[in-house]
C-alpha positions as CSV (number, residue, x, y, z in Angstrom):
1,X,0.0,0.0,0.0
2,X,1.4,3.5,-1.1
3,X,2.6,5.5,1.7
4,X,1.5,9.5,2.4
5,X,2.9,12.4,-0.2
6,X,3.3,15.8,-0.1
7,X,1.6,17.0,-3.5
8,X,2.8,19.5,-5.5
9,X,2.0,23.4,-5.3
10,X,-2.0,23.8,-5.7
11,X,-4.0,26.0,-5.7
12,X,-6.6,25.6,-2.2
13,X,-9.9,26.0,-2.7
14,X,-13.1,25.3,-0.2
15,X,-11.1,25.2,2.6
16,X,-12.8,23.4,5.6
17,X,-9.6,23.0,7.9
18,X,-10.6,24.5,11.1
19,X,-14.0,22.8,12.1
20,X,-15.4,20.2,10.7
21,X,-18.4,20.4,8.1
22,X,-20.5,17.4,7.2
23,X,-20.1,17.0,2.9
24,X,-23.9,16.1,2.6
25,X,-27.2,15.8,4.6
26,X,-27.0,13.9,7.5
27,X,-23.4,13.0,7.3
28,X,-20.9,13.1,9.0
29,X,-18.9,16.1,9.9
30,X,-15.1,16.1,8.3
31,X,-11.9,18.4,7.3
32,X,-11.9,19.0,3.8
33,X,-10.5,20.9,0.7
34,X,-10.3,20.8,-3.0
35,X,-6.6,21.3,-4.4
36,X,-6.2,22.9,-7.8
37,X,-3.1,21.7,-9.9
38,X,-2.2,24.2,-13.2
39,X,-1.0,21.7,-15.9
40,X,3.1,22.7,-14.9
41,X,1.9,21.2,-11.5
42,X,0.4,17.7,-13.3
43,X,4.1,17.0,-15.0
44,X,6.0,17.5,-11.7
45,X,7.7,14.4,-10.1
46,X,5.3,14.7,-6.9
47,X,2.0,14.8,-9.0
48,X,3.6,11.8,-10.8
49,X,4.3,10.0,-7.7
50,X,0.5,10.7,-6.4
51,X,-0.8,8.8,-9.9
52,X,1.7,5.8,-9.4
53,X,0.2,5.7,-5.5
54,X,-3.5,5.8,-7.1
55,X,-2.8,3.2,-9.8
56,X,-0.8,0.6,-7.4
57,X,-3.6,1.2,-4.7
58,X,-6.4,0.5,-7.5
59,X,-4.3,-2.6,-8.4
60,X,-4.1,-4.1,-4.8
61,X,-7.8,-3.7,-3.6
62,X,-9.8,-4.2,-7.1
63,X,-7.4,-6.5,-8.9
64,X,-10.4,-7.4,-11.1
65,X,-11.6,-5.0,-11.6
66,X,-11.4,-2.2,-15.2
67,X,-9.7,0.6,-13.6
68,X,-12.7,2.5,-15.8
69,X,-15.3,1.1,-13.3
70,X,-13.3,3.1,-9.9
71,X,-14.2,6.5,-9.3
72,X,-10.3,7.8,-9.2
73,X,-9.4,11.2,-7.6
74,X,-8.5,13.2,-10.1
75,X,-11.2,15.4,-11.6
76,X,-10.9,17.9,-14.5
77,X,-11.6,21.5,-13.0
78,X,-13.2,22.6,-16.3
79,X,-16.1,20.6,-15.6
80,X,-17.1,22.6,-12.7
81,X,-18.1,26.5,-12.9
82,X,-16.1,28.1,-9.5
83,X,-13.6,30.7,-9.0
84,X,-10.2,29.1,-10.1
85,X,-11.2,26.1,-12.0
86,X,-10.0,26.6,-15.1
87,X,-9.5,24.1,-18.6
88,X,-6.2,21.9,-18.0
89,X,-6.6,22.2,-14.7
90,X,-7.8,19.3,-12.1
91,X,-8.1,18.4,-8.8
92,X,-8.6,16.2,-5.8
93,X,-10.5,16.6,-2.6
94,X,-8.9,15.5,0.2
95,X,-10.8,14.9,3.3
96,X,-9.6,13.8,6.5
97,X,-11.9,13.0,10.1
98,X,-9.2,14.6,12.2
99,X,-8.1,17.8,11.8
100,X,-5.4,18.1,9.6
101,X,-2.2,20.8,10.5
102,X,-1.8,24.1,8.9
103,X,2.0,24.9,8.8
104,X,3.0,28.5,6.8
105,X,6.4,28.6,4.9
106,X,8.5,28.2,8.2
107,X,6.6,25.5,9.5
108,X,4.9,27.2,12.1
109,X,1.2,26.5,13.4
110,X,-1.3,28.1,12.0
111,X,-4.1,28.5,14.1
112,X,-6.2,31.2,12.5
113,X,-8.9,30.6,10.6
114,X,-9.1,33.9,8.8
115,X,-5.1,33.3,7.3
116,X,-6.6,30.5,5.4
117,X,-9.2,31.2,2.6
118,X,-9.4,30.3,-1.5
119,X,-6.7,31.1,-3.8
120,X,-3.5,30.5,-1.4
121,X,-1.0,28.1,-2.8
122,X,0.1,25.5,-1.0
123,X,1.5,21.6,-0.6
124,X,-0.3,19.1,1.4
125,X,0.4,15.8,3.2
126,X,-2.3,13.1,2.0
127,X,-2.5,9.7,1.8
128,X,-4.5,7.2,-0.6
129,X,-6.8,5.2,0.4
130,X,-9.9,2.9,-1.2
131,X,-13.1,2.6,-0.1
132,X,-16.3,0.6,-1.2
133,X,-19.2,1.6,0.0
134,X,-22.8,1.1,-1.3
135,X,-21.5,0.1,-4.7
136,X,-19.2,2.9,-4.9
137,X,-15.9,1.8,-5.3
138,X,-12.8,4.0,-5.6
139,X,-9.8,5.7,-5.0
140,X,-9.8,9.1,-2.9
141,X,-7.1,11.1,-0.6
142,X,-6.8,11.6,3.3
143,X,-5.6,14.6,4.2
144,X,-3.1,14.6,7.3
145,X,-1.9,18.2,6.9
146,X,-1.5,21.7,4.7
147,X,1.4,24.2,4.5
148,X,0.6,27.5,2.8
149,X,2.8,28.5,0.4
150,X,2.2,31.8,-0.7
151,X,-0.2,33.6,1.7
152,X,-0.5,36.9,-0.1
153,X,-2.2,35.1,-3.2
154,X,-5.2,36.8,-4.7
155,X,-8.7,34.8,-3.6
156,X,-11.0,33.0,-5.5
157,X,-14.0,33.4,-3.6
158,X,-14.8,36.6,-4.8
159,X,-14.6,38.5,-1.4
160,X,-12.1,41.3,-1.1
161,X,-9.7,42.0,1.6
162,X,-11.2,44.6,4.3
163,X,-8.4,47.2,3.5
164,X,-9.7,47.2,-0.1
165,X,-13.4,47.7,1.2
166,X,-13.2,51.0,2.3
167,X,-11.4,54.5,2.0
168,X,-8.4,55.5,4.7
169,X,-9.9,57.8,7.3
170,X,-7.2,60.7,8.4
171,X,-8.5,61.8,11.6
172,X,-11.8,62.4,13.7
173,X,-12.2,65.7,11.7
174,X,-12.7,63.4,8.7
175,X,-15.2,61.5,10.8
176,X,-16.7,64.4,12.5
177,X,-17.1,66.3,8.5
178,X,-19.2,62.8,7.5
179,X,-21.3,63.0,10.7
């Protein structure tokens, strides 16, 4: 069985690191994300390497099965119609029961919610794993932990930083003139 990776840059989106949100009615709460990797990011050695773990995994636990009959991980992000997911893209959605660790550049904890949000790059530590389930059978990734890469990345969900919101205010006469 394939080992955990750290995957190349991506590009996070619908990050759910912090508390745990259930993925559908009635289920049960979990850490999530969806990675985005640009089509440099798909020929890198470490996007290679998550493939090979995906293929060898679908070889161990569904030996007869047509590798066309497994839902695999990787999705093209030109099917969906979000912020970010553009044609030659794909991605993966990770998704973990415990709550994964968010390192920045330096590898220190990162343990506000409000530094993480939709367009960051980063790298993540996941793991394969199968499941079959209800005649669902497949490949997917855990996700054990992220590191943000680049924290001053535009974001993809369309809201705007607060400093951008609003004009600079001198002094209280500038408050007083509006008042």
């Amino acid at each position: 069985m394939a080992g955990a990776l750290v995957t190349p840059y991506a590009t996070l989106s619908f990050p759910v690191l912090f508390t745990p949100k259930p993925r559908a009615i009635n289920a049960k709460p979990v850490y999530s994300c969806v990675l985005l990797f640009s089509p440099e990011a798909q020929q890198s050695p470490d996007y290679k390497k998550m493939q090979a773990a995906v293929a060898q995994l679908a070889k161990e636990k569904f030996p007869n099965l047509n590798v066309k009959n497994l839902r695999l991980p990787f999705r093209d992000a030109a099917e969906k119609d979000y912020n970010g997911f553009e044609p030659g893209w794909t991605y993966i959605s990770p998704w973990s029961d415990n709550k994964p660790g968010v390192v920045d550049v330096r590898l220190q904890d990162v343990l506000d919610p409000a530094e993480v949000f939709s367009g960051q790059t980063v790298r993540a530590h996941v793991i394969p794993f199968s499941y079959d389930n209800s005649g669902n059978r497949g490949i997917s990734f855990g996700l054990n932990h992220i590191q943000l890469v680049k924290r001053d990345a535009p974001r993809i969900d369309g809201r705007i930083a607060a400093s951008k919101a609003f004009t600079a205010l001198e002094d209280e006469e500038d408050i007083d003139s509006v008042l």
